[in-house]
LOLUMKE-977947 format. One record per residue: chain; x, y, z of N, C-alpha, C, CB in turn; residue number from 0. Coordinates in Angstrom, 1 decimal. Atoms other than C-alpha are relative to their C-alpha. Glycine has a CB too. Layout:
BEGIN
A:X:Y:Z:X:Y:Z:X:Y:Z:X:Y:Z:NUM
...
This chain:
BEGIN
A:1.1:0.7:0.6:118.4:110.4:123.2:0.3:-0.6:-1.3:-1.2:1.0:-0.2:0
A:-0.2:1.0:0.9:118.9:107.8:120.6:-1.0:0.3:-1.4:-0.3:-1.4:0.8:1
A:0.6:0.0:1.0:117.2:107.7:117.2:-1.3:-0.5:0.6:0.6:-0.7:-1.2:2
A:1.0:1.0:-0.2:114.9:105.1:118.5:-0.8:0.5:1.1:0.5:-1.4:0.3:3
A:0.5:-0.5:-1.3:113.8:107.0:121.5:-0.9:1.4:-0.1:1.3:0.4:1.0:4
A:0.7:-1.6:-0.3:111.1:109.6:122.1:0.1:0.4:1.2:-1.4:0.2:-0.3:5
A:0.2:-0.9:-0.4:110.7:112.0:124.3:-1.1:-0.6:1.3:-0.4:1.0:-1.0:6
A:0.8:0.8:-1.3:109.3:109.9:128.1:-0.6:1.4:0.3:1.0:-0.8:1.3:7
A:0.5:-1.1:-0.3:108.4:113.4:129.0:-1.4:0.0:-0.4:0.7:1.0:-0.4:8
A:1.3:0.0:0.9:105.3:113.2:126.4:-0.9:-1.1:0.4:0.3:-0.2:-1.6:9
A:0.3:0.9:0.3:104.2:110.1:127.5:-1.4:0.4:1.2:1.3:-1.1:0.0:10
A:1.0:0.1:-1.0:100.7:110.4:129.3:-1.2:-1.9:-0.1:-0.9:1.7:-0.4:11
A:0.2:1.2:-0.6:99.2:107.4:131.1:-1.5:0.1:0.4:1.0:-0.1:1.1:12
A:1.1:0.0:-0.6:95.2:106.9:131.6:-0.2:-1.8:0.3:-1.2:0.7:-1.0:13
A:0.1:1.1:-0.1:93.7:104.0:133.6:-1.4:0.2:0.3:0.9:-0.6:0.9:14
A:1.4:0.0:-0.8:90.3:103.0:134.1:0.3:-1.5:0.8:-1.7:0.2:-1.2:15
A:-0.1:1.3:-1.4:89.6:100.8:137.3:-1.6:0.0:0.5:1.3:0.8:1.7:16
A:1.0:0.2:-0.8:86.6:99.7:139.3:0.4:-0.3:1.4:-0.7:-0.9:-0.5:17
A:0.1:0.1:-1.6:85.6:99.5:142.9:0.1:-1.7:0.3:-1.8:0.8:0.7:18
A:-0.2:1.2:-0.1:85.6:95.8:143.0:1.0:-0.6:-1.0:-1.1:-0.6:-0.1:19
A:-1.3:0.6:0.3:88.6:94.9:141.0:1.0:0.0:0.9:0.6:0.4:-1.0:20
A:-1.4:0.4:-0.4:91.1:92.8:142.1:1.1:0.7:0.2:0.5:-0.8:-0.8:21
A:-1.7:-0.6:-0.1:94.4:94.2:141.1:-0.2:1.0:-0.5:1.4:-0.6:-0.8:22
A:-0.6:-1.3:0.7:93.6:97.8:140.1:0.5:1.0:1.3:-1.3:0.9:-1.0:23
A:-0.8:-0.8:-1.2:94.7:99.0:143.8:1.7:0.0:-0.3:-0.2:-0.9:1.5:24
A:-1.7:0.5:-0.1:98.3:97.2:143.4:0.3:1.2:-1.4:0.6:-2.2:-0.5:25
A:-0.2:-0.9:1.9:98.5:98.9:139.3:-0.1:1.4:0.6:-1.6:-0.3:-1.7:26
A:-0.3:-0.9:0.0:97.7:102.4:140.6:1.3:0.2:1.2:-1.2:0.6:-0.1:27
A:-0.9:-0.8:-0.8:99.8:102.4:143.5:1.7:-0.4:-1.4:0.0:-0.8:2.0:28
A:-1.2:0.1:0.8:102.8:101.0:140.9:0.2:1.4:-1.0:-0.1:-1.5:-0.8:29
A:0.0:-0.3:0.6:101.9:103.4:138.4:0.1:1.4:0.6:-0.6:-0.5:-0.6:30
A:-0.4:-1.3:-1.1:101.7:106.5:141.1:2.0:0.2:0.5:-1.1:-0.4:1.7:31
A:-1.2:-0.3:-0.2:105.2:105.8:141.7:1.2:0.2:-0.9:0.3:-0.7:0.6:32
A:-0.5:-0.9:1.3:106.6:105.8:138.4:-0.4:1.0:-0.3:-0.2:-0.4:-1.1:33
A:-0.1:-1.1:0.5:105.3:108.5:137.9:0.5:1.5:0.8:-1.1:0.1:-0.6:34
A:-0.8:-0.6:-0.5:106.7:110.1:140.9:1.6:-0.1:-0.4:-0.4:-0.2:1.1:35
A:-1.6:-0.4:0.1:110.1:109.0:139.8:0.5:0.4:-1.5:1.0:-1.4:0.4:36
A:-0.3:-0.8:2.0:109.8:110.8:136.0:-0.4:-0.8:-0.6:1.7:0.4:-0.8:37
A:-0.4:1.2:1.2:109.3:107.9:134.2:-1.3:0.3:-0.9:0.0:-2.1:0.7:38
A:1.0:-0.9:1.1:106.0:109.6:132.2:-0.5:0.9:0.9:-1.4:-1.0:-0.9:39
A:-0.1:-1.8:-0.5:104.7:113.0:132.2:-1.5:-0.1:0.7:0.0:1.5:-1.7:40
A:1.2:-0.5:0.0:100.9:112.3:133.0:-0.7:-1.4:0.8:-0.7:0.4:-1.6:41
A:0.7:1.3:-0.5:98.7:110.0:135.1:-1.6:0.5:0.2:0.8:-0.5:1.5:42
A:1.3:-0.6:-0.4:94.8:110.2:134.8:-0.6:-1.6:0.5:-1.0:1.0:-1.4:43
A:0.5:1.0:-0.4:93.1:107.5:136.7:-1.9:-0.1:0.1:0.8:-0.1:1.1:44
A:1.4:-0.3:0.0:89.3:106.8:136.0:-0.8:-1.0:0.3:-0.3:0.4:-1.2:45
A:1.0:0.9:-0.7:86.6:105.1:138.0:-1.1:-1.0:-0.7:-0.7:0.9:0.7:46
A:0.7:0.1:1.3:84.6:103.3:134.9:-1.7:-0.2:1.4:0.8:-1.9:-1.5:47
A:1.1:-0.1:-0.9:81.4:103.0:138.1:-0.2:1.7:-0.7:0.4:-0.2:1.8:48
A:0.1:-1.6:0.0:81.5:106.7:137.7:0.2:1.0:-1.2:0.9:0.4:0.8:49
A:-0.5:-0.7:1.3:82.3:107.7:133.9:-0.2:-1.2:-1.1:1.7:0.4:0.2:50
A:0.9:1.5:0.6:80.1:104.3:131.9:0.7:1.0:-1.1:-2.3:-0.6:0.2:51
A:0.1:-0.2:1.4:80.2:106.5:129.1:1.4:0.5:-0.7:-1.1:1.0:-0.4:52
A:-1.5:0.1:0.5:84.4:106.9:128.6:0.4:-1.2:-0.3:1.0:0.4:0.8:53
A:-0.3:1.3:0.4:84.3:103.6:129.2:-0.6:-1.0:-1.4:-0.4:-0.6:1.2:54
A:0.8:0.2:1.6:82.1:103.2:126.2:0.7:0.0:-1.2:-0.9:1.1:-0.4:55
A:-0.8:-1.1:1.7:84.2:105.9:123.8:0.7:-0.9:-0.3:1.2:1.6:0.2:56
A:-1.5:0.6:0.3:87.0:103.8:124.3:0.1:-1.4:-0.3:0.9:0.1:0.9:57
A:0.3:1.5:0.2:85.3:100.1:123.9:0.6:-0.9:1.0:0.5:-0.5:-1.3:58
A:-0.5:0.1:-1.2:86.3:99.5:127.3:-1.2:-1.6:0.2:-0.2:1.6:1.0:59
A:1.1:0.9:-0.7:84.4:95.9:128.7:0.9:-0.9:1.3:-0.9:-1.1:-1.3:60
A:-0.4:0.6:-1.3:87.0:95.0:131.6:1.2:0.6:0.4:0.2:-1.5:0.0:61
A:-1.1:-0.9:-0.6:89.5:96.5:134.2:0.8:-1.1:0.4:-0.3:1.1:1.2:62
A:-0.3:-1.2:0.6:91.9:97.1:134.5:0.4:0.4:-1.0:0.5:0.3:0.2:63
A:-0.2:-0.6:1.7:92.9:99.0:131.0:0.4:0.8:0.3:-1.0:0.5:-1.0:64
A:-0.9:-1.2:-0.4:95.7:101.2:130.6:-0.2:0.4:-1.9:2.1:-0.5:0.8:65
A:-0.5:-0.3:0.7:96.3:103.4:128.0:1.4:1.0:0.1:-0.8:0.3:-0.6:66
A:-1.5:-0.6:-0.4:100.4:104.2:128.0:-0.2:0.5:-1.5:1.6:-1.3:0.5:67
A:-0.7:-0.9:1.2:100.9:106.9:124.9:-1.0:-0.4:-1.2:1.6:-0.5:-0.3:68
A:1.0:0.8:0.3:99.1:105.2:122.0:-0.1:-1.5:0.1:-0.3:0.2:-1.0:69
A:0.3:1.7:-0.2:99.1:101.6:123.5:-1.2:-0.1:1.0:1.5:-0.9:0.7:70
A:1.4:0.0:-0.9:96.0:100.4:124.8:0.2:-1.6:0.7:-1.7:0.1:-1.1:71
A:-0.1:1.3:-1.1:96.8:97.4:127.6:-1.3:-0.4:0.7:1.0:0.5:1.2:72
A:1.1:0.3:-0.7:94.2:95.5:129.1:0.3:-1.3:1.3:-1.1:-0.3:-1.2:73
A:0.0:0.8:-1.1:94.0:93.1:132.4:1.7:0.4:1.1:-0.1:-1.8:-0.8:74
A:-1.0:0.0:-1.0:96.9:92.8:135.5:1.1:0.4:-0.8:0.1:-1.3:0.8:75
A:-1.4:-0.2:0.4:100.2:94.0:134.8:0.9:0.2:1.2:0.1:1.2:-1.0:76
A:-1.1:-0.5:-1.2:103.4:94.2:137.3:0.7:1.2:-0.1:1.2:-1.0:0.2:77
A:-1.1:-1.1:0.5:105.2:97.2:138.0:0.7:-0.2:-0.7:0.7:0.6:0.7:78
A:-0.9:0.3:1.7:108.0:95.9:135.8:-0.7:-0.3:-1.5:0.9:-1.5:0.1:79
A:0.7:-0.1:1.6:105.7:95.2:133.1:-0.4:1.8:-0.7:-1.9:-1.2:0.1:80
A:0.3:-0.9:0.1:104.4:98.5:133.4:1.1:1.1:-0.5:-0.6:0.2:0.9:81
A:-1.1:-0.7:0.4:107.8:100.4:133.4:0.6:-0.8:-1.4:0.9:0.1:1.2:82
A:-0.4:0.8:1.2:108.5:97.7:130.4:-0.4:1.1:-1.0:-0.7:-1.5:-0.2:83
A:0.9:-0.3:1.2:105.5:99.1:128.4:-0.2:1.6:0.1:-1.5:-0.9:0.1:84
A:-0.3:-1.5:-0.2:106.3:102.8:129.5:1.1:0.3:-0.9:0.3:0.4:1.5:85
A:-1.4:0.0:1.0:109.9:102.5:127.6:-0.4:0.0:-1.2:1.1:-1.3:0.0:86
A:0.2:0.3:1.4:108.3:100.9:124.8:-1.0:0.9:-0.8:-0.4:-1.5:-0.2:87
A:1.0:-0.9:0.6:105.3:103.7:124.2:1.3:1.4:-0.3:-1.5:0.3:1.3:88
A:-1.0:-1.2:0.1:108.8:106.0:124.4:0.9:-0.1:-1.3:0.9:0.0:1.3:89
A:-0.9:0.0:1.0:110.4:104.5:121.4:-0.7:-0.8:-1.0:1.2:-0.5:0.4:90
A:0.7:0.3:1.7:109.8:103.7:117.7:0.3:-1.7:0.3:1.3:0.9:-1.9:91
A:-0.2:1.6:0.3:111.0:99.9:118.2:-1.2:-0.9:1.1:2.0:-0.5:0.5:92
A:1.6:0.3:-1.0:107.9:99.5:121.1:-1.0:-0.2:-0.7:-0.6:1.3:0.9:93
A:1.1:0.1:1.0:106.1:99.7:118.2:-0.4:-1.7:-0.5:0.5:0.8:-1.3:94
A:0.5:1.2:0.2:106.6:96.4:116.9:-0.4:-1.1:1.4:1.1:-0.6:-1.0:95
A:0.1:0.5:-1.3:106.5:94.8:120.3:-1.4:0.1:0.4:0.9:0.8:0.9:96
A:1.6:0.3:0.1:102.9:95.9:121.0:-0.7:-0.3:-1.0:-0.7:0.9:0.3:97
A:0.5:0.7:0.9:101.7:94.9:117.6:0.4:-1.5:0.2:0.3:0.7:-1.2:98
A:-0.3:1.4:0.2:103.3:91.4:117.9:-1.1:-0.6:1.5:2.1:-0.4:0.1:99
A:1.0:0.7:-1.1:101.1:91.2:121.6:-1.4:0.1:-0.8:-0.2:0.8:1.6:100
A:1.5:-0.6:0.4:98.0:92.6:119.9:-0.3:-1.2:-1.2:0.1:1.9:-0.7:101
A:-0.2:1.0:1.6:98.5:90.6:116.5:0.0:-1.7:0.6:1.9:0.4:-1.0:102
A:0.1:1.1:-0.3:99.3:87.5:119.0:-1.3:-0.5:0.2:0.8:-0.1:0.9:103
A:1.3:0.2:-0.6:96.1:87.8:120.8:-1.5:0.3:-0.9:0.1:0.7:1.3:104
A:0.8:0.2:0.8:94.3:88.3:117.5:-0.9:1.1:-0.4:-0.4:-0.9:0.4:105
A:0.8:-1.2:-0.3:93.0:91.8:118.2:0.6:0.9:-1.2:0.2:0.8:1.6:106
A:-0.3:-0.7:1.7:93.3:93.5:114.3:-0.9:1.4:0.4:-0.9:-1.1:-1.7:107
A:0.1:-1.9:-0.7:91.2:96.8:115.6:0.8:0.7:0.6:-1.0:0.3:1.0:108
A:-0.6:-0.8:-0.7:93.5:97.5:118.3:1.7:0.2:-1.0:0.1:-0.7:1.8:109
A:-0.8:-0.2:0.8:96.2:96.8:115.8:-0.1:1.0:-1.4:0.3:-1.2:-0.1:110
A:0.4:-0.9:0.9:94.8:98.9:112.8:-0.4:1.9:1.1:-1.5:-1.0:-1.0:111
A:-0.2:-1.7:-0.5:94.2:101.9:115.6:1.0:0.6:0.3:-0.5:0.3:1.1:112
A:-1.2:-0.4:0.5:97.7:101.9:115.8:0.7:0.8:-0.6:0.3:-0.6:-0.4:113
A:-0.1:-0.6:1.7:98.5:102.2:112.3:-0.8:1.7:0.1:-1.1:-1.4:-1.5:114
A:0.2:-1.2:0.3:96.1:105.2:112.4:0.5:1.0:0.7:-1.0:0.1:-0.1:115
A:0.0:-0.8:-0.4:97.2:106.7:114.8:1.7:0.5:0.4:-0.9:-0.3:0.9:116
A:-1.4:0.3:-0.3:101.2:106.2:114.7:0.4:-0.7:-1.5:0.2:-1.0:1.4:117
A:0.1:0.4:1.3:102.6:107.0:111.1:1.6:-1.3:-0.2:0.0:1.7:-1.1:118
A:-0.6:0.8:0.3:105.7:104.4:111.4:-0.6:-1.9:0.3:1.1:0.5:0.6:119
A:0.7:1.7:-0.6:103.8:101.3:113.0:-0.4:-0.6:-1.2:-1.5:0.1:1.1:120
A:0.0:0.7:1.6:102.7:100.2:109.0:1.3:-0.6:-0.2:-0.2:1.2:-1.2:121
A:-1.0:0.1:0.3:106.4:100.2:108.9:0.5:-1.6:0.9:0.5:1.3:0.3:122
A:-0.8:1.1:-1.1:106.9:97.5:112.0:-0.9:-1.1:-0.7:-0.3:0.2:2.1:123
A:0.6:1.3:1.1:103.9:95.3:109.9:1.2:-0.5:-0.6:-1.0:0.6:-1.3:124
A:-0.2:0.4:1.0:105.8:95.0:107.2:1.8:-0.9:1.0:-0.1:1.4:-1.4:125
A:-1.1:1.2:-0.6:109.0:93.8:109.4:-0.4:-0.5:0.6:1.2:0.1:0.6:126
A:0.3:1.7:-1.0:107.1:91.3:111.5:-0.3:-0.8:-1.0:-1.4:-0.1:1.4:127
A:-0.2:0.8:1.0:106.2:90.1:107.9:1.3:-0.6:-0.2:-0.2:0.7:-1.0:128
A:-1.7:0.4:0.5:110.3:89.3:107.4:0.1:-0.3:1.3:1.3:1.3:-0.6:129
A:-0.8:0.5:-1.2:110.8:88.0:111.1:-0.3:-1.4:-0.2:-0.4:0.5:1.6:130
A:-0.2:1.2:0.7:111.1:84.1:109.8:-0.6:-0.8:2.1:2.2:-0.3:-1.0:131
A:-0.3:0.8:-1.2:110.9:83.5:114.4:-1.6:0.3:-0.1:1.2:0.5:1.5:132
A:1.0:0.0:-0.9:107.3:84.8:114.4:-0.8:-0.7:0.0:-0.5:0.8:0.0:133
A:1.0:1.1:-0.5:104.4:82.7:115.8:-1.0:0.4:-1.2:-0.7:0.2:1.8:134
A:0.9:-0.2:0.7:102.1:81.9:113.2:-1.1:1.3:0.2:-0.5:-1.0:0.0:135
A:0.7:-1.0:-0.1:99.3:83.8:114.7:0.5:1.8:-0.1:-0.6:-0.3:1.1:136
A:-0.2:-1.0:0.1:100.9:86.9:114.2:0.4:0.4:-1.6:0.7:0.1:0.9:137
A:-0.1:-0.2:1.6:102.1:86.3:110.6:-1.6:0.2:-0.7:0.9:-1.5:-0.8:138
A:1.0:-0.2:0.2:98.7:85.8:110.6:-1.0:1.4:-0.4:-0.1:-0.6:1.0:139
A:0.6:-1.6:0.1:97.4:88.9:111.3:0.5:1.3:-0.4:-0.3:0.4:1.1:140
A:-0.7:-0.7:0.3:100.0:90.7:110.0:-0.8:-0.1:-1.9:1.6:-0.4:0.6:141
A:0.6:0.3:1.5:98.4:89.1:106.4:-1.0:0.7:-0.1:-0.4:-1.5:-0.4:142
A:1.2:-1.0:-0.2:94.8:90.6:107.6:-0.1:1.2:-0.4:-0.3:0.2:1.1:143
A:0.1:-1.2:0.5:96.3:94.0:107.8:0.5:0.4:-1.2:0.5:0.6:0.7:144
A:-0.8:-0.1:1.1:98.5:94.0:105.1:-1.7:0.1:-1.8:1.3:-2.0:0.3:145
A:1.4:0.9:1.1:95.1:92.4:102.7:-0.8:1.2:0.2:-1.1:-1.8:0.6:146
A:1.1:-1.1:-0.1:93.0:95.3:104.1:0.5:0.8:-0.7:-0.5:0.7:1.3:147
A:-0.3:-1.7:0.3:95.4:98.6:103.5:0.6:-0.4:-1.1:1.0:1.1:1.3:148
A:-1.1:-0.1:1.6:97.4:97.6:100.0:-0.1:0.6:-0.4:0.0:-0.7:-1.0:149
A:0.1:-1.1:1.1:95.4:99.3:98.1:-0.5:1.1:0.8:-1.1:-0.4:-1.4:150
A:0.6:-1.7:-0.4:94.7:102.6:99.9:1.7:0.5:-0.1:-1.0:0.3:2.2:151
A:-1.5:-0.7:0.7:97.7:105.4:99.9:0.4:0.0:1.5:0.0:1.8:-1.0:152
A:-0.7:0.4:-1.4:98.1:104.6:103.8:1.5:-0.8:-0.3:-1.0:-1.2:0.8:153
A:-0.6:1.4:0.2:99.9:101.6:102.1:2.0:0.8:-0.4:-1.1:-1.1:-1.8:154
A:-0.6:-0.6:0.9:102.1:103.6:99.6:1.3:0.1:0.9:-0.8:1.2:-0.6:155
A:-1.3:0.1:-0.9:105.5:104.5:102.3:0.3:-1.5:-0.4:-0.2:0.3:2.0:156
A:-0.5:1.3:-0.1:105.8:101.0:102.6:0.4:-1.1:-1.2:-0.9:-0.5:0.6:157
A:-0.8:1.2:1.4:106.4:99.0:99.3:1.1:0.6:-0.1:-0.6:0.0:-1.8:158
A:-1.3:0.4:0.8:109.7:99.7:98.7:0.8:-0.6:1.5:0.8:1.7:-1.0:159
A:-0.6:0.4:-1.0:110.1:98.5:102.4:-0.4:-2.1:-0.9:-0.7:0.8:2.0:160
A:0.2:0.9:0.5:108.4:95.3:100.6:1.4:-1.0:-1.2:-1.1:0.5:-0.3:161
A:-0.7:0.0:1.0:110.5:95.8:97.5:1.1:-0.8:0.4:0.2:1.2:-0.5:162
A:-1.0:0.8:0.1:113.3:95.0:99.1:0.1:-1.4:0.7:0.9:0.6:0.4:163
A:0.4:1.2:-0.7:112.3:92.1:101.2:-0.1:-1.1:-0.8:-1.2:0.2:0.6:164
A:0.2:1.2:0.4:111.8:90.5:97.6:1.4:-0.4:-0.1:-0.8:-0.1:-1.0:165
A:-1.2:0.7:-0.4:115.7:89.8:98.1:0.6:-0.4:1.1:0.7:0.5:-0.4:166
A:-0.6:0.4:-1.3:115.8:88.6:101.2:0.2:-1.5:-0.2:-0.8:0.3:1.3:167
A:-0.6:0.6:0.6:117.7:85.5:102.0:-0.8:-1.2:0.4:1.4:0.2:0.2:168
A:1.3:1.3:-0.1:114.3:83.1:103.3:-0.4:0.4:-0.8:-1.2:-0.4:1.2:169
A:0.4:0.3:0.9:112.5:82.0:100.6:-2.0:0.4:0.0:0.6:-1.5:-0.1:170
A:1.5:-0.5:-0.6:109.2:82.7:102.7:-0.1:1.1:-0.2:-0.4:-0.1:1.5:171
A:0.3:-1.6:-0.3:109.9:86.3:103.1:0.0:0.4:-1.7:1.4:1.1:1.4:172
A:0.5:0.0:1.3:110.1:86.6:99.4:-1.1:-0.1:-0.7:0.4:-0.5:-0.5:173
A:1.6:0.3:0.8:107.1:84.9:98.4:-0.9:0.9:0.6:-0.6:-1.5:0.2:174
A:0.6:-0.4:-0.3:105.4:87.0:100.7:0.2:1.0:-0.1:-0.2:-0.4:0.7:175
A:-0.3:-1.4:0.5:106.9:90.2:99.7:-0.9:-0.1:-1.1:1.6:0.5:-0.3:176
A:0.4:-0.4:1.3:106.0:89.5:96.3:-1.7:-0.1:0.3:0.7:-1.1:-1.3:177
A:1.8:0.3:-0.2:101.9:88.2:97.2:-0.4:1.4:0.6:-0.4:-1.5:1.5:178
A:0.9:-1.3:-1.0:101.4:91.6:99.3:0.4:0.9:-1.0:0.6:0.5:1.9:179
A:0.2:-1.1:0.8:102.9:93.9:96.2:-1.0:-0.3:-0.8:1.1:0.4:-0.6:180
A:1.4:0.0:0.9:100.2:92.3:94.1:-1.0:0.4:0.4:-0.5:-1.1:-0.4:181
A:1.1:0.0:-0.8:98.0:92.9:96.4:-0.7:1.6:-0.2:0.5:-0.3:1.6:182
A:0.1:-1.5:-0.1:98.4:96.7:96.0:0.0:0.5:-1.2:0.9:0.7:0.8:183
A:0.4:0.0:1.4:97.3:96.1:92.3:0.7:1.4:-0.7:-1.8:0.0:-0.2:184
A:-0.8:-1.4:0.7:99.8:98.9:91.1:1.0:-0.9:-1.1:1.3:1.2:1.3:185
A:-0.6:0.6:0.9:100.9:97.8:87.8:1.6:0.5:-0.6:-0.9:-0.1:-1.0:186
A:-1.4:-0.6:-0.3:104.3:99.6:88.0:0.8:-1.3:0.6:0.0:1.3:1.0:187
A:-0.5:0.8:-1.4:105.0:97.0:90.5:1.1:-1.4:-1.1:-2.0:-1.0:1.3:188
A:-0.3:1.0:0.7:105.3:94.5:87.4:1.6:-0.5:-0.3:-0.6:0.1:-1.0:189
A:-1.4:0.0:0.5:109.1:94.6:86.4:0.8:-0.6:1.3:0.5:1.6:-0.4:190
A:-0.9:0.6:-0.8:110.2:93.8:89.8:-0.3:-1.0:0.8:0.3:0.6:0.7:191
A:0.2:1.7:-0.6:108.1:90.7:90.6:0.4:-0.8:-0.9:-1.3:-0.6:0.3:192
A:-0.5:1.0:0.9:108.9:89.4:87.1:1.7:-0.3:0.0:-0.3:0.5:-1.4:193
A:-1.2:0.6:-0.2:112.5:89.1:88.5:0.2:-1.0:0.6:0.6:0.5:0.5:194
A:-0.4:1.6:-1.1:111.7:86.5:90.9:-0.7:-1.2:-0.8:-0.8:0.0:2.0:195
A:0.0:0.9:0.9:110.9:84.5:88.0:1.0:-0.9:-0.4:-0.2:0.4:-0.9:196
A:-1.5:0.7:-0.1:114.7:83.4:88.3:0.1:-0.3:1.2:1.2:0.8:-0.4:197
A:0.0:0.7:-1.5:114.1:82.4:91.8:0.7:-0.8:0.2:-1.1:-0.5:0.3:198
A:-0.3:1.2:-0.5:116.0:79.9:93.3:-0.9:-1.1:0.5:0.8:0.3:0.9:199
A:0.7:0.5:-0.5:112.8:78.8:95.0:-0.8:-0.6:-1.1:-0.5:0.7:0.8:200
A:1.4:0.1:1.0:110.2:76.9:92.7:-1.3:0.5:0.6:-0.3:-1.6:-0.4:201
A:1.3:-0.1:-0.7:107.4:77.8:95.4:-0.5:2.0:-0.5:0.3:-0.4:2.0:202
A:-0.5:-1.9:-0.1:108.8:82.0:95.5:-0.3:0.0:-2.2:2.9:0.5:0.9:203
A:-0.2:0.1:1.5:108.9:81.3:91.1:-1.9:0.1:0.0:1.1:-1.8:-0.7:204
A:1.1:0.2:0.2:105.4:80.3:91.5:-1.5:0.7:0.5:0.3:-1.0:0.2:205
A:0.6:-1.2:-0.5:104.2:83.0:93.5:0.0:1.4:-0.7:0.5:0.2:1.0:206
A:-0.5:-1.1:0.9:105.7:85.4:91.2:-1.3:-0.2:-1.7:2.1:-0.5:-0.3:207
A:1.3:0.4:1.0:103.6:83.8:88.5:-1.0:0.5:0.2:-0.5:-1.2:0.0:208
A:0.9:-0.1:0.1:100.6:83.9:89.9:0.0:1.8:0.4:-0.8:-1.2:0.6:209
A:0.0:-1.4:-0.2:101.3:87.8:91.0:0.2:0.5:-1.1:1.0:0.5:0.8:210
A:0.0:-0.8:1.4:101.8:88.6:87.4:-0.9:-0.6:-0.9:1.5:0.2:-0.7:211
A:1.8:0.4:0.4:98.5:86.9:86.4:-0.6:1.2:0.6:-0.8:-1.5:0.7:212
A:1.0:-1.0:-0.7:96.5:89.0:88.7:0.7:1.4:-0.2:-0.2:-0.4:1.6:213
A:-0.1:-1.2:0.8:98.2:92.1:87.2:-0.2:0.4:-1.5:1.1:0.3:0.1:214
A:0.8:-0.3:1.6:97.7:91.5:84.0:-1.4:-0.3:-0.1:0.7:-1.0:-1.3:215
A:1.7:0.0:0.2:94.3:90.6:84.4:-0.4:1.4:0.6:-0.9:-1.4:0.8:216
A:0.3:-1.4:-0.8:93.9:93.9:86.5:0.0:1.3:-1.7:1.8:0.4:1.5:217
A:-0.1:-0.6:1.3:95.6:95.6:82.9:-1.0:-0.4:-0.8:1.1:-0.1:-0.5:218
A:1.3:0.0:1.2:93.1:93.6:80.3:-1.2:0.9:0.6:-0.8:-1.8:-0.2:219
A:1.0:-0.5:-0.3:90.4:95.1:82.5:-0.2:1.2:-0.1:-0.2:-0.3:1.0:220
A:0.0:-1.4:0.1:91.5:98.4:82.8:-0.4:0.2:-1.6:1.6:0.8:0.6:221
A:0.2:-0.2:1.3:91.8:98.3:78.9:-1.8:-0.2:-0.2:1.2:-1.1:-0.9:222
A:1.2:-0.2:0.2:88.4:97.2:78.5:-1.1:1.2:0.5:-0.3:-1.1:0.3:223
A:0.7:-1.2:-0.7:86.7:99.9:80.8:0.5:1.2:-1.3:0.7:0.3:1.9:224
A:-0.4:-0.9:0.5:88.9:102.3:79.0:-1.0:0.3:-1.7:1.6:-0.2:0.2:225
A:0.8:-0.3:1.3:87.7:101.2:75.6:-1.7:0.2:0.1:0.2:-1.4:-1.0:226
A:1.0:0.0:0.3:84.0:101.1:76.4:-0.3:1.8:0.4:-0.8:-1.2:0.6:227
A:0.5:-1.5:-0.8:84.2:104.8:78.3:0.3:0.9:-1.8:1.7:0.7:2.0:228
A:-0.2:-0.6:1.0:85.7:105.5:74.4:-1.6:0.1:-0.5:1.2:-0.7:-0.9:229
């Protein structure tokens, strides 16, 4: 077993299906056979006719819907996709892989249930931030989550994955390292955005600026609060 690899053994599998769908015959019989040949530990299959209110819990509004481990799949899939997305709920690098579908197709809940529920996935954010190939819409939504969790201590692991990102060797992934440590208004942070004041970039220079405006205005403020609480 590899660093990157968990434990397929752990990996349990629920599906909800209806009596009139299309393709959830083909999906369970695929999924009955992986799991006769080991490939996850658990298979529960659920009738949403017959169980409205799981299909509720789980914000369920069309079949078929898998949930492989904590990935939550929705519509047709092929057995090879399925055994794809069975590997990838088995390893840490699956992680970014379903956030880049989830993040593609714009879905920031199923991507923040993630995060809560899977403590490296914050981690795959912050490198689909630094992948220079990804499709806007995902840098996209990668900005969303990023803008929500800064300032909470969810965030906190992750800046110094930022930190170093502000020396990477695109000029994008810099500026956007530095924009998301401001973000997480920790005035500590200051010493190591005022380095990319020597930027090669004028744009990355000018991001750095305005990121050490909005910290020092964060500091005048604090000072004032502080003096009136005197």
């Amino acid at each position: 077993m590899t660093k990157d690899t968990k434990n397929n053994g752990s990996i349990a599998v629920l599906m909800l299906m209806g009596t009139q769908c299309t393709y959830c015959d083909a999906m369970m019989q695929a999924l009955t056979a992986l799991l006769k040949n080991g490939e996850f530990a658990q298979l529960k299959i659920v009738n949403i006719e017959q169980d409205m209110q799981l299909a509720s819990q789980l914000g369920v509004r069309s079949v078929p819907w898998l949930q492989i481990g904590s990935f939550e799949l929705s519509g047709s899939r092929t057995r090879q996709e399925l055994q794809q997305w069975i590997k990838r709920a088995s390893s840490v690098s699956g992680l970014t892989e379903y956030l880049k579908e989830v993040l593609s197709e714009g879905d920031i809940a199923r991507a923040k249930k993630l995060i809560k529920n899977e403590d490296k996935a914050l981690q795959s954010v912050i490198h689909l931030m630094a992948d220079t190939g990804a499709k806007i819409n995902i840098r996209l939504g990668v900005g969303v989550l990023i803008e929500e969790l800064a300032e909470h201590d969810v965030f906190k692991p992750v800046i110094p994955l930022l930190i170093d990102y502000l020396s990477h060797s695109d000029a994008r992934v810099r500026g956007d390292a530095c924009h998301y440590l401001s973000l997480t208004k920790d005035i500590s942070l200051l010493p190591v955005i005022e380095k990319l004041l020597a930027d090669e970039s004028d744009e990355v220079k000018e991001i750095a600026a305005d990121s050490i405006e909005d910290l020092n205005l964060l500091i005048e403020s604090l000072s004032v609060e502080n003096g009136r609480e005197q």
